[in-house]
Each structure stands twice: as C-alpha cells, then as structure tokens.
PDB file of N, CA, C and O in Angstrom:
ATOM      1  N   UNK A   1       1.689  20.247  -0.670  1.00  0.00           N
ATOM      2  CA  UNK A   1       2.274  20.288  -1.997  1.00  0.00           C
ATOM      3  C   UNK A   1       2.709  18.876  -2.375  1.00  0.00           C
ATOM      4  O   UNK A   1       3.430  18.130  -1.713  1.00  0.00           O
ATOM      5  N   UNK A   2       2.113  18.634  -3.617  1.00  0.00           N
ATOM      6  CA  UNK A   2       2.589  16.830  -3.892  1.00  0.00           C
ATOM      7  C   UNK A   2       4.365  16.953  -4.416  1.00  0.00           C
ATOM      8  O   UNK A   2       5.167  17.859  -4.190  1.00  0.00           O
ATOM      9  N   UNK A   3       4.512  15.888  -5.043  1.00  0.00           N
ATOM     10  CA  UNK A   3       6.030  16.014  -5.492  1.00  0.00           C
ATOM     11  C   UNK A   3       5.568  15.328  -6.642  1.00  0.00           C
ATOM     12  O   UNK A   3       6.154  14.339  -7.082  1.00  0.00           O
ATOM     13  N   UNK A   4       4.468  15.842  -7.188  1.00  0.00           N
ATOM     14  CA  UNK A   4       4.070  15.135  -8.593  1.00  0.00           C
ATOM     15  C   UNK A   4       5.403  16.489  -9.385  1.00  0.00           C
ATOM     16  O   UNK A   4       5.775  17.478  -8.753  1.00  0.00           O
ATOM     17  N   UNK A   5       5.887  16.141 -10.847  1.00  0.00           N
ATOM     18  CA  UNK A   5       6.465  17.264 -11.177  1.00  0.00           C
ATOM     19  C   UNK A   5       5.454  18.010 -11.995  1.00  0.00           C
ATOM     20  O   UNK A   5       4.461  17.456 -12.466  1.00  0.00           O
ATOM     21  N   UNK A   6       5.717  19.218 -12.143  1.00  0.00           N
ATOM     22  CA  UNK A   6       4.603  20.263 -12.895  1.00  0.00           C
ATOM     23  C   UNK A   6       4.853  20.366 -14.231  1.00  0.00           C
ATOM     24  O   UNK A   6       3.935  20.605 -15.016  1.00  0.00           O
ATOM     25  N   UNK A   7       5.963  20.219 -14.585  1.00  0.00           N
ATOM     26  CA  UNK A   7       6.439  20.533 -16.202  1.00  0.00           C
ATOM     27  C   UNK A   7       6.697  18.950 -17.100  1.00  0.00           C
ATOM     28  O   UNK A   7       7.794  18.398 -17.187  1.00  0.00           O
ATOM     29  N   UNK A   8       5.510  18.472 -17.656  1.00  0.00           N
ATOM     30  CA  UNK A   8       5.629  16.938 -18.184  1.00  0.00           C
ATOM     31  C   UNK A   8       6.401  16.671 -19.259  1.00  0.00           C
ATOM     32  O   UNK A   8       7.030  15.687 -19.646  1.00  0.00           O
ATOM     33  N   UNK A   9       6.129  18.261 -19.833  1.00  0.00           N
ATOM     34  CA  UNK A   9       6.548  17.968 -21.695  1.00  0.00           C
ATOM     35  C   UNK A   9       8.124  17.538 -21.915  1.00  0.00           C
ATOM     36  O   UNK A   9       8.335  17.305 -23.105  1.00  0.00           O
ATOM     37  N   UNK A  10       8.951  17.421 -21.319  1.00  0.00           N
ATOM     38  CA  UNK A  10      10.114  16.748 -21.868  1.00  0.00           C
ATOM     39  C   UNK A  10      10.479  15.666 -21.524  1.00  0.00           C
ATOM     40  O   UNK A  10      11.604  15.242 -21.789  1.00  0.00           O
ATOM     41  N   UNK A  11       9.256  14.754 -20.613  1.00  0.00           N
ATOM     42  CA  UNK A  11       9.032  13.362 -20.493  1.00  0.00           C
ATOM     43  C   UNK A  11       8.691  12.643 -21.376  1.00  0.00           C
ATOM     44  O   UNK A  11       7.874  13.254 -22.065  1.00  0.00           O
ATOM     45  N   UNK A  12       8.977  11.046 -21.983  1.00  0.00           N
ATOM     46  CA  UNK A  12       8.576  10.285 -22.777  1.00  0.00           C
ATOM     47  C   UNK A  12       7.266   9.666 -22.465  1.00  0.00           C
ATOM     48  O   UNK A  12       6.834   9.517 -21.322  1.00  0.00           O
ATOM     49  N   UNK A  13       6.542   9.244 -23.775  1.00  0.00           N
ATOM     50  CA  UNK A  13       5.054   8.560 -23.371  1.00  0.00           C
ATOM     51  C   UNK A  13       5.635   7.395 -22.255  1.00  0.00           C
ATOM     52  O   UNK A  13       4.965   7.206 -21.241  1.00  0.00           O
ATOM     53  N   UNK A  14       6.784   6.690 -22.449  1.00  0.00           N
ATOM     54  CA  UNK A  14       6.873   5.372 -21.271  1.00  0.00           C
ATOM     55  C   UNK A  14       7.434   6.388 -19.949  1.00  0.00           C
ATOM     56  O   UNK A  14       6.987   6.164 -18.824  1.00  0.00           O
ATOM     57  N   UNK A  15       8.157   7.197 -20.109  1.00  0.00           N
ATOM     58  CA  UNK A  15       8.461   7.600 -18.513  1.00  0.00           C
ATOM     59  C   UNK A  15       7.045   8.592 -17.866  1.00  0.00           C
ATOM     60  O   UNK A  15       6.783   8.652 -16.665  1.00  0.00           O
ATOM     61  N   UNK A  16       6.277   9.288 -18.923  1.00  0.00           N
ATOM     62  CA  UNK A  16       4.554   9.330 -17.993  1.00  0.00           C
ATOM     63  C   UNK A  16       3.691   8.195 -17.268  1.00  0.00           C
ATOM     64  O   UNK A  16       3.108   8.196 -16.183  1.00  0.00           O
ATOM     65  N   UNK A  17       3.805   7.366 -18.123  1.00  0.00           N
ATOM     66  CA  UNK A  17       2.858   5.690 -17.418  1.00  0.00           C
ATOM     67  C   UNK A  17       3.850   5.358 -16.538  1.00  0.00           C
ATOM     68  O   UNK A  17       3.256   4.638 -15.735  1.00  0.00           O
ATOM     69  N   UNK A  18       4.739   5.414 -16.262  1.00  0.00           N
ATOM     70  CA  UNK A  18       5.537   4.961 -15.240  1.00  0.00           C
ATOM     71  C   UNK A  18       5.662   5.893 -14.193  1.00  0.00           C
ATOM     72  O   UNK A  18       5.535   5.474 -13.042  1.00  0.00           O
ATOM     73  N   UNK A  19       5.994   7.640 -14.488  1.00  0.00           N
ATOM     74  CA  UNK A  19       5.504   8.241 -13.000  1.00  0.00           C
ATOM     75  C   UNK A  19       3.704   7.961 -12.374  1.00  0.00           C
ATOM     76  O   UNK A  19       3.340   7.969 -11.198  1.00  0.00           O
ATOM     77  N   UNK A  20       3.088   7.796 -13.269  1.00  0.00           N
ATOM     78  CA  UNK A  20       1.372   7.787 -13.207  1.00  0.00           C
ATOM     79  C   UNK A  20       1.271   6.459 -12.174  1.00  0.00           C
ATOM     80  O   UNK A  20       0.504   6.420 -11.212  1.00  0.00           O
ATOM     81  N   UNK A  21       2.305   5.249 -12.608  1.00  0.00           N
ATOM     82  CA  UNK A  21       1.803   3.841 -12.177  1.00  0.00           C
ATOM     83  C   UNK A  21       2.622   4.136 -10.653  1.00  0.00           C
ATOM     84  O   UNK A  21       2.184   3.616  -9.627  1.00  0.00           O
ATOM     85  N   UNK A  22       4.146   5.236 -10.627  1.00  0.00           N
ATOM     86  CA  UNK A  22       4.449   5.229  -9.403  1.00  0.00           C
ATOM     87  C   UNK A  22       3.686   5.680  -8.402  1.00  0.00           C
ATOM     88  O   UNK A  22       3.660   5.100  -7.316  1.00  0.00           O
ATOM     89  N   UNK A  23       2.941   6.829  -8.672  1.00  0.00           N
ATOM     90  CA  UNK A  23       1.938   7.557  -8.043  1.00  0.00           C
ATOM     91  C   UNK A  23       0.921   6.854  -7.400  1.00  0.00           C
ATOM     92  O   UNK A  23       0.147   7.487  -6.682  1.00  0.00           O
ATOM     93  N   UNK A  24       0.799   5.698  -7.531  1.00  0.00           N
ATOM     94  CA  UNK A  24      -0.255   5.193  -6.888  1.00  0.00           C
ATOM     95  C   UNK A  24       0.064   3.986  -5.971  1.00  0.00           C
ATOM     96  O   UNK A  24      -0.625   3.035  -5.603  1.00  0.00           O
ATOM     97  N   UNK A  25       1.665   4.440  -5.670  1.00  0.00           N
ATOM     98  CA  UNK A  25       2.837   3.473  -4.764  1.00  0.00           C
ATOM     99  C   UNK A  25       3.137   4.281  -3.817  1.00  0.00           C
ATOM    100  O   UNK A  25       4.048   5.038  -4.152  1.00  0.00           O
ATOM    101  N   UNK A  26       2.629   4.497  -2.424  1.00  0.00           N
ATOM    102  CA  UNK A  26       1.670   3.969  -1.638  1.00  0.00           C
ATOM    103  C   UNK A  26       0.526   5.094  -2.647  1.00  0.00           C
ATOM    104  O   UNK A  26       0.697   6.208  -3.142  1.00  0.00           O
ATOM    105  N   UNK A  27      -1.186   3.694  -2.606  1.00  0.00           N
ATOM    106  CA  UNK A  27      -2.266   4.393  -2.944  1.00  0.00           C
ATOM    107  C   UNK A  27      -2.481   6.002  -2.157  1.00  0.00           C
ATOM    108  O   UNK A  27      -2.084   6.496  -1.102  1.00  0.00           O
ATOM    109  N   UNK A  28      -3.147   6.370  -3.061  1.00  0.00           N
ATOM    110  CA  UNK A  28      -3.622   7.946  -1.776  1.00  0.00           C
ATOM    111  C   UNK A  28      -4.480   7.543  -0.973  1.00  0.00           C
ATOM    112  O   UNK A  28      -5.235   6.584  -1.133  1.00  0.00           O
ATOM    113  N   UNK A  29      -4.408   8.289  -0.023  1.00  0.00           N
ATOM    114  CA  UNK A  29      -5.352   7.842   0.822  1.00  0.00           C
ATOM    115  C   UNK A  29      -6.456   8.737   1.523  1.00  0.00           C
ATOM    116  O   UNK A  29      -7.455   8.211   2.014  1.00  0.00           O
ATOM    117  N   UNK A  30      -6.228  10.232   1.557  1.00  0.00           N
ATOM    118  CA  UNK A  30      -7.092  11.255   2.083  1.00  0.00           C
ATOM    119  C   UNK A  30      -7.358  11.632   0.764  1.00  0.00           C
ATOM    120  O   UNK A  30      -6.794  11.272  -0.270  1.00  0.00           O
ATOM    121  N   UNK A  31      -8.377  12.475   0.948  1.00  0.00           N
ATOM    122  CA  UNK A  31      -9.357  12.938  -0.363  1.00  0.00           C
ATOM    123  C   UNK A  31      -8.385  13.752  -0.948  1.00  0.00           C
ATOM    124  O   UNK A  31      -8.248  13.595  -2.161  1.00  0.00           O
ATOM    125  N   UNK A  32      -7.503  14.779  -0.270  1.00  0.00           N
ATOM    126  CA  UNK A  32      -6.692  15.861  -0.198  1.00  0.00           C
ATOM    127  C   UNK A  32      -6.055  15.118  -1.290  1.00  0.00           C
ATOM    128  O   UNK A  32      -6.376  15.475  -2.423  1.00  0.00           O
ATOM    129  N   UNK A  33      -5.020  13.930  -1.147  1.00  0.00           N
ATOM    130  CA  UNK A  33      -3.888  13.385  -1.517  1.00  0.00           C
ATOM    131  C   UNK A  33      -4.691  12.734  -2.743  1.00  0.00           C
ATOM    132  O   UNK A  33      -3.983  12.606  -3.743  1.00  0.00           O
ATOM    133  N   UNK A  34      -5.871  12.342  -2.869  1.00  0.00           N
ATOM    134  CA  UNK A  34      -6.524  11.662  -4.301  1.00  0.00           C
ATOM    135  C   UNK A  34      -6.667  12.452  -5.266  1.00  0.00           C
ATOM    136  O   UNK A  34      -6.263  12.194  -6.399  1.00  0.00           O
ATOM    137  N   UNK A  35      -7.469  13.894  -4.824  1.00  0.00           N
ATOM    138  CA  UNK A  35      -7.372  15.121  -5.709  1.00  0.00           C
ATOM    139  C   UNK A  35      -6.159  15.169  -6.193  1.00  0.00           C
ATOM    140  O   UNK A  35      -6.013  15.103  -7.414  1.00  0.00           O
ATOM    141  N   UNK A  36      -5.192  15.278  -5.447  1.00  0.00           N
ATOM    142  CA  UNK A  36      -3.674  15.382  -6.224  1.00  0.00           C
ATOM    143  C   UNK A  36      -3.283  14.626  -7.346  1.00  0.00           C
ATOM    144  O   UNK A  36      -2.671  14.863  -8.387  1.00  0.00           O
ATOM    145  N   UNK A  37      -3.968  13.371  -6.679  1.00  0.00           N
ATOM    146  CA  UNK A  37      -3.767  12.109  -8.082  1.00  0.00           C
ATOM    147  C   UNK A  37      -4.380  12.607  -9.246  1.00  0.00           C
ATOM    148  O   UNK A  37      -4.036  12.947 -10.378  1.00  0.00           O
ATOM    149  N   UNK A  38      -5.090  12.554  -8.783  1.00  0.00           N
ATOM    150  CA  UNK A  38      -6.551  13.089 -10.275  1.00  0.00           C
ATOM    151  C   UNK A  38      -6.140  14.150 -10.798  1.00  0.00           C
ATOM    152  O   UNK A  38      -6.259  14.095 -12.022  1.00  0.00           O
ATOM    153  N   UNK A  39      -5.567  15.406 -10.318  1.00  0.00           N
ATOM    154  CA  UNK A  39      -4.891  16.405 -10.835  1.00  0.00           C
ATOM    155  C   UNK A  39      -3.877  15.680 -11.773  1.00  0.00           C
ATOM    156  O   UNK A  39      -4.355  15.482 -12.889  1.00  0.00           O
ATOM    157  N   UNK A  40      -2.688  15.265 -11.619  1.00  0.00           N
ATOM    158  CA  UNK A  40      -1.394  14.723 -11.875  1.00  0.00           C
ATOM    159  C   UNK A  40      -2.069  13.702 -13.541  1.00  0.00           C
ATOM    160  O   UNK A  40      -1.882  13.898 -14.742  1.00  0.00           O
ATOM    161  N   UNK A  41      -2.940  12.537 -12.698  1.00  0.00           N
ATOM    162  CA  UNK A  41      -3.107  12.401 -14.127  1.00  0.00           C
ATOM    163  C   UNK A  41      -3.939  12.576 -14.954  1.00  0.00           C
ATOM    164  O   UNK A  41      -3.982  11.854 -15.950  1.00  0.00           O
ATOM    165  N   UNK A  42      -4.810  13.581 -14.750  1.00  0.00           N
ATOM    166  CA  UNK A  42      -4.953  14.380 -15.854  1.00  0.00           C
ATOM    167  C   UNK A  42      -4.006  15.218 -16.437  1.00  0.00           C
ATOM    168  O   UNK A  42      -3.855  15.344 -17.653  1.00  0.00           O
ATOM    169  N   UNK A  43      -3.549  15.628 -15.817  1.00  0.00           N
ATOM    170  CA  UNK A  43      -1.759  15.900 -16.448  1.00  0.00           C
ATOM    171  C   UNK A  43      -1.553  15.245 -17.388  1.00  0.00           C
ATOM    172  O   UNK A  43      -1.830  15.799 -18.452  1.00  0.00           O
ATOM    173  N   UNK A  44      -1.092  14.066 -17.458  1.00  0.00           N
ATOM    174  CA  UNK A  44      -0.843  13.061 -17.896  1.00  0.00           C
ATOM    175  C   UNK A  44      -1.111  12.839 -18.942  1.00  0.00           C
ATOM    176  O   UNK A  44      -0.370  12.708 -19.916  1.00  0.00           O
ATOM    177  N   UNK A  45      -2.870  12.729 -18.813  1.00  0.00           N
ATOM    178  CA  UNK A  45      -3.587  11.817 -20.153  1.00  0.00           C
ATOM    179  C   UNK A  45      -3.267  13.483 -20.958  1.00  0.00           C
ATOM    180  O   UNK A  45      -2.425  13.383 -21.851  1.00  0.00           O
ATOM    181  N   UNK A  46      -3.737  14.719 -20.781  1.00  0.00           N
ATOM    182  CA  UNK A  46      -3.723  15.624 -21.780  1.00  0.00           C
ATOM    183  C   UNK A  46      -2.474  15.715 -22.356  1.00  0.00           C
ATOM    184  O   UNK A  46      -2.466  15.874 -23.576  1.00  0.00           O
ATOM    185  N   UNK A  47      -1.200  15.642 -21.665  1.00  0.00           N
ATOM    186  CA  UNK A  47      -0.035  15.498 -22.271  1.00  0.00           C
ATOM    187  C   UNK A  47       0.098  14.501 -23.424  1.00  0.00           C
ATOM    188  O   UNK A  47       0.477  15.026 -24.471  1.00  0.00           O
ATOM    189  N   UNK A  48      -0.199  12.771 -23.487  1.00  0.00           N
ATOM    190  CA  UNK A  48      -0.607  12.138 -23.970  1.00  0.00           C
ATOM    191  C   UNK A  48      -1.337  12.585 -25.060  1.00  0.00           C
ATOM    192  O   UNK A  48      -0.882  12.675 -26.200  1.00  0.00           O
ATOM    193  N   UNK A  49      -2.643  12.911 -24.664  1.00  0.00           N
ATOM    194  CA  UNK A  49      -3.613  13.228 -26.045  1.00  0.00           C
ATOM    195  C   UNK A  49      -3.052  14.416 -26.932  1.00  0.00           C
ATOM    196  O   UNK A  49      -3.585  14.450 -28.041  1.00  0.00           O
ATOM    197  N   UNK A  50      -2.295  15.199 -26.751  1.00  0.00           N
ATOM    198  CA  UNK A  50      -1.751  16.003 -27.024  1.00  0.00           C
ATOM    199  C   UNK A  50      -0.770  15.712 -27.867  1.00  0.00           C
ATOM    200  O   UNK A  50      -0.876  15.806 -29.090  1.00  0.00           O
ATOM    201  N   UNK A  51       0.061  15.408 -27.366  1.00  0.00           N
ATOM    202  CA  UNK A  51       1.288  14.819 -27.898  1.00  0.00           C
ATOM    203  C   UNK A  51       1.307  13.753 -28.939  1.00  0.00           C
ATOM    204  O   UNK A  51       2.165  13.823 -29.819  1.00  0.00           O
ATOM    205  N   UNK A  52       0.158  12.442 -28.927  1.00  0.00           N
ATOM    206  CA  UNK A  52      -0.136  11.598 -29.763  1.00  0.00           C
ATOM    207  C   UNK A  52      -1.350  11.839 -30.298  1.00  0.00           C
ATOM    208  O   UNK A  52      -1.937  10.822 -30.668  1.00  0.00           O
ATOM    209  N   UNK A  53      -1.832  12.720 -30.433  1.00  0.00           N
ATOM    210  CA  UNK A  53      -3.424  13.608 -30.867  1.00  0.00           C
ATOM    211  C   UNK A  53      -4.256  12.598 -30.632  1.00  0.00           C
ATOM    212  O   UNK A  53      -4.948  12.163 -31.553  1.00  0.00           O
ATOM    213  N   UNK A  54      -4.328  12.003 -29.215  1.00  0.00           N
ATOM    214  CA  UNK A  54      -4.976  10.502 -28.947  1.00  0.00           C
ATOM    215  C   UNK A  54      -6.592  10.864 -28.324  1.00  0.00           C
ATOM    216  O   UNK A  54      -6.801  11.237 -27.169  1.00  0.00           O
ATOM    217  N   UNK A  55      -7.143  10.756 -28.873  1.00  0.00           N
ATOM    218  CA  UNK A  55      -8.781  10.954 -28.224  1.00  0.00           C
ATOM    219  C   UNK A  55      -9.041  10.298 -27.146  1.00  0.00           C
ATOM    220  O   UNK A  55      -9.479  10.952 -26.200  1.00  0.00           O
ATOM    221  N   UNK A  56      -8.808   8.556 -26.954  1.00  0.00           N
ATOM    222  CA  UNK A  56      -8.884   8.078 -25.805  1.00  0.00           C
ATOM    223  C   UNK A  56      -8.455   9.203 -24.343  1.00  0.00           C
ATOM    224  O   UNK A  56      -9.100   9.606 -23.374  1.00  0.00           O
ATOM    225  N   UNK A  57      -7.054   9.400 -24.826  1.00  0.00           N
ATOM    226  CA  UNK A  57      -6.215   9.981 -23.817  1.00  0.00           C
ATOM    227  C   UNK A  57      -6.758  11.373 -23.237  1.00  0.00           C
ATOM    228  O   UNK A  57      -6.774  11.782 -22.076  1.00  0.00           O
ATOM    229  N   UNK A  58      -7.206  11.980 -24.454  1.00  0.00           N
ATOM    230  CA  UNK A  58      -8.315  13.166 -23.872  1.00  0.00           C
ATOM    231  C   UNK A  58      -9.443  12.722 -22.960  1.00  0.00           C
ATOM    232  O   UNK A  58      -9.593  13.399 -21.943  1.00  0.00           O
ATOM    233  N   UNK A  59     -10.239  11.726 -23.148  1.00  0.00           N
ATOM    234  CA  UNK A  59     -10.969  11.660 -22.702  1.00  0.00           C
ATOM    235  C   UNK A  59     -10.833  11.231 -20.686  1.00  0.00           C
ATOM    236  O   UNK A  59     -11.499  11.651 -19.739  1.00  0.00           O
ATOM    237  N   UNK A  60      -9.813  10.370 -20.744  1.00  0.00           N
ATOM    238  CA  UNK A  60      -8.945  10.035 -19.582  1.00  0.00           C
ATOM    239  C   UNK A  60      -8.292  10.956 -19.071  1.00  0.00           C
ATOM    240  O   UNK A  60      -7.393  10.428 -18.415  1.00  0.00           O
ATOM    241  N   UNK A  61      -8.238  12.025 -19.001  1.00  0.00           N
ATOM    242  CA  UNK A  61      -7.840  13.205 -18.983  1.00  0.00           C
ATOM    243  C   UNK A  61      -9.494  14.346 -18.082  1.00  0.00           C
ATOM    244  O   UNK A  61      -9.520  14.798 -16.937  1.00  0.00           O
ATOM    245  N   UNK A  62     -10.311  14.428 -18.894  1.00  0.00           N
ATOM    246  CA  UNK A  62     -11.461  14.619 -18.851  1.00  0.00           C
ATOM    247  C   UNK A  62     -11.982  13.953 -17.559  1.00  0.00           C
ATOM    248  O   UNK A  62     -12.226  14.503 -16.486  1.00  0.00           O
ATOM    249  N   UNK A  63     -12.080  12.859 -17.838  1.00  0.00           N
ATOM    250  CA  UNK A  63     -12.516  12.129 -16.613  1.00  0.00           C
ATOM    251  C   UNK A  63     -11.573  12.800 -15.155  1.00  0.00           C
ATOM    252  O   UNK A  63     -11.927  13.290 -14.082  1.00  0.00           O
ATOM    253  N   UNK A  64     -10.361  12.538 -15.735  1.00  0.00           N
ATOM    254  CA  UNK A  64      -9.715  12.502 -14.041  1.00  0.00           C
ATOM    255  C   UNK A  64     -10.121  13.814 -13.537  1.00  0.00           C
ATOM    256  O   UNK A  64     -10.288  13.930 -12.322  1.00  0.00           O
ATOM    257  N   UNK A  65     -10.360  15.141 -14.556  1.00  0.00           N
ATOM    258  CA  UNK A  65     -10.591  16.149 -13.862  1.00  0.00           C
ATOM    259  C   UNK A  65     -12.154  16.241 -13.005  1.00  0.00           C
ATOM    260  O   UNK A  65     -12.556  16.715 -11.942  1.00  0.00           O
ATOM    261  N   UNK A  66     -12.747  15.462 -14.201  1.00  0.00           N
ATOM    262  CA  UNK A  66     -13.700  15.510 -13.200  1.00  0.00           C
ATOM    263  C   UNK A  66     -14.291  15.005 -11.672  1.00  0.00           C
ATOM    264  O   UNK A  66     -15.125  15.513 -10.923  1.00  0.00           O
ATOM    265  N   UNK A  67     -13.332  13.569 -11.552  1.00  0.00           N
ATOM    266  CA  UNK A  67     -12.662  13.415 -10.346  1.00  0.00           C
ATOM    267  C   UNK A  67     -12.137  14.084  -9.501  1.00  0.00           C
ATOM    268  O   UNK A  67     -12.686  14.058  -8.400  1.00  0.00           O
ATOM    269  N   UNK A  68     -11.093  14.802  -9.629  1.00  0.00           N
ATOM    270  CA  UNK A  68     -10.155  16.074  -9.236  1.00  0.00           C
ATOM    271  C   UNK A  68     -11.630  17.064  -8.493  1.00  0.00           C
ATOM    272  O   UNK A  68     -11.623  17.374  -7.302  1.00  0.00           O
ATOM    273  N   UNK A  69     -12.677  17.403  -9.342  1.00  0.00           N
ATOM    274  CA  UNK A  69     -13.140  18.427  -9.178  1.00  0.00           C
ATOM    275  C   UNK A  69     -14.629  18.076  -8.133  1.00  0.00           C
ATOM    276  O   UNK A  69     -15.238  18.787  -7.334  1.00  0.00           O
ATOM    277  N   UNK A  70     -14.849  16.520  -8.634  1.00  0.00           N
ATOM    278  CA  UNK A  70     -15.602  16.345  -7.231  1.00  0.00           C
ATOM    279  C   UNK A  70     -15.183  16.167  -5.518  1.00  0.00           C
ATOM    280  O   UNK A  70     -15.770  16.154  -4.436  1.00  0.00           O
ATOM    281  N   UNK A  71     -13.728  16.040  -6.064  1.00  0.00           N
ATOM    282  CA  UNK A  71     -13.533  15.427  -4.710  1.00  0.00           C
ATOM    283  C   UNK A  71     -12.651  17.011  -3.914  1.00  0.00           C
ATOM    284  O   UNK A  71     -12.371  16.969  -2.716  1.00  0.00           O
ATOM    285  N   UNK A  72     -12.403  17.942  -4.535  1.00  0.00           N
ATOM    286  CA  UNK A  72     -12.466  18.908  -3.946  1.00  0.00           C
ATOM    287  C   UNK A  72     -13.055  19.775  -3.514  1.00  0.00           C
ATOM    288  O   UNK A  72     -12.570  20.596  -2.735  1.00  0.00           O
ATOM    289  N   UNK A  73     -15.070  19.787  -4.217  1.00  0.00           N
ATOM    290  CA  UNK A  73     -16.138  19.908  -3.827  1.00  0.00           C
ATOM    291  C   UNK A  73     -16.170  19.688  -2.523  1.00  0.00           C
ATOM    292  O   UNK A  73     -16.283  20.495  -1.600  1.00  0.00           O
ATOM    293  N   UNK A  74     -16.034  18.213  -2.510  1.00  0.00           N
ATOM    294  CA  UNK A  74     -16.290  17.210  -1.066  1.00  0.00           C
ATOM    295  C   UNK A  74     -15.664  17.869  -0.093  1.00  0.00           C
ATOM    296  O   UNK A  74     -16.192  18.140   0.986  1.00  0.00           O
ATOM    297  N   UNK A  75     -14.269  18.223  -0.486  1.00  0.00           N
ATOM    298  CA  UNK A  75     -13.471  19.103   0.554  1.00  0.00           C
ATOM    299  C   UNK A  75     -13.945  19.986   0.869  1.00  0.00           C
ATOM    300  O   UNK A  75     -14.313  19.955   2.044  1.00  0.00           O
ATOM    301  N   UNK A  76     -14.189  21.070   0.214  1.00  0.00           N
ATOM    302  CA  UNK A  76     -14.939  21.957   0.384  1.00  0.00           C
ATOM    303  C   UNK A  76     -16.443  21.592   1.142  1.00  0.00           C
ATOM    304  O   UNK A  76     -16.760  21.983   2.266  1.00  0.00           O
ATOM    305  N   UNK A  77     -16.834  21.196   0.719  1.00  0.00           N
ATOM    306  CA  UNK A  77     -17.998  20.952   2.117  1.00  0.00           C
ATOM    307  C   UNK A  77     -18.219  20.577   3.331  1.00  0.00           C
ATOM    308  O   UNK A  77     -19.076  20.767   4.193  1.00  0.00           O
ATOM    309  N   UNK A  78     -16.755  19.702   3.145  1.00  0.00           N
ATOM    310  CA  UNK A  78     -16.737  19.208   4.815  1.00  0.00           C
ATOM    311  C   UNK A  78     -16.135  19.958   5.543  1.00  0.00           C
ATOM    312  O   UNK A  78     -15.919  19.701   6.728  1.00  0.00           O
ATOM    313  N   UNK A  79     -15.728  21.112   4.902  1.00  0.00           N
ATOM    314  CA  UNK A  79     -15.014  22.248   5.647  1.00  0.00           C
ATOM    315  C   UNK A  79     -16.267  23.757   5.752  1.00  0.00           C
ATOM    316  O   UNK A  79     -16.180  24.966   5.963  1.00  0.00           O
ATOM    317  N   UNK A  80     -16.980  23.103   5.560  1.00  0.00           N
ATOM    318  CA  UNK A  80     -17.979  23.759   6.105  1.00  0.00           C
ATOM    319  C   UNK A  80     -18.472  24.887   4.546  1.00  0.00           C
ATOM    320  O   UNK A  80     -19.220  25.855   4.678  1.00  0.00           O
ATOM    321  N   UNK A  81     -17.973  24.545   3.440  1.00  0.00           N
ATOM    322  CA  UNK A  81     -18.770  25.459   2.368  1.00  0.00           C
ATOM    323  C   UNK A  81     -17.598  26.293   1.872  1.00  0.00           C
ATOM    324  O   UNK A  81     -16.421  26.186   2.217  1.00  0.00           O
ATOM    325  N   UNK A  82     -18.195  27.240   0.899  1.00  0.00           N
ATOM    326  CA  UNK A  82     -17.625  28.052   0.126  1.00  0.00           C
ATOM    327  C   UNK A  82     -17.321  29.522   0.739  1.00  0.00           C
ATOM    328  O   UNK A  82     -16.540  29.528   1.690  1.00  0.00           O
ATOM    329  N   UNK A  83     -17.727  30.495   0.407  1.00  0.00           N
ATOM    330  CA  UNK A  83     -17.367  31.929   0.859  1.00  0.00           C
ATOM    331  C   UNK A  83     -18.119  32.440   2.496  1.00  0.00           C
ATOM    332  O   UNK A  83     -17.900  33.562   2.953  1.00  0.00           O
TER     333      UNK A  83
END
C-alpha cells in the first residue's frame, strides 16, 4: 500500500506538483513501486485537467495510465500470467 493520499480534491494545483515532485524523493525503484507512481500521477494530471479543464493535463494523465497499465502487465507476467 503506497502512502500516496487517495482523496486529491481539496488539494491546491501548487500542493499536487509538490506531492507529485515529492513522490519521486527517493525515485521508485521496483516495477511494483513505479506502477504506484504512475497510478498517483495520473491522479494528479486528471485532477488538474479537471479542475483547470486543461487538455495538456488530460493527456498527462492518459499517458501515466498507460504506464501504470504496462508495467503491471509486466508484473503480471513475470509472475507467471493471468488466470
């Protein structure tokens, strides 16, 4: 379980870039702990795009999941597959 927090919305746009920039103090380092990242900020950017109806921020958002979602693939395979 990370100690990213789950509930963003009563954070400011500067206190998100600042948990996002802490998050990567120490870098992750197992795939496990990167997925988390990539989870978190995609968090982030959709909160962002959301909140400032920012397209960039969607898209950064987008991306990280798709990060998030390869690298738990990966997990998943090196654990020998799916069902």
């Amino acid at each position: 379980m990370s100690d990213f927090p789950r509930d963003l919305s009563g954070l400011s746009s500067p206190e998100l870039v600042r948990l996002l920039l802490d998050a990567t103090n120490p870098p992750p380092t197992t795939d496990a702990e990167r997925a988390e990242f990539f989870d978190f900020k995609a968090r982030v950017f959709a909160t962002l795009a959301h909140r400032d109806e920012n397209p960039a921020a969607s898209r950064f958002a987008a991306r990280a999941r798709a990060d998030r979602d390869r690298l738990l693939s990966q997990i998943e395979d090196q654990r020998g597959g799916g069902l």
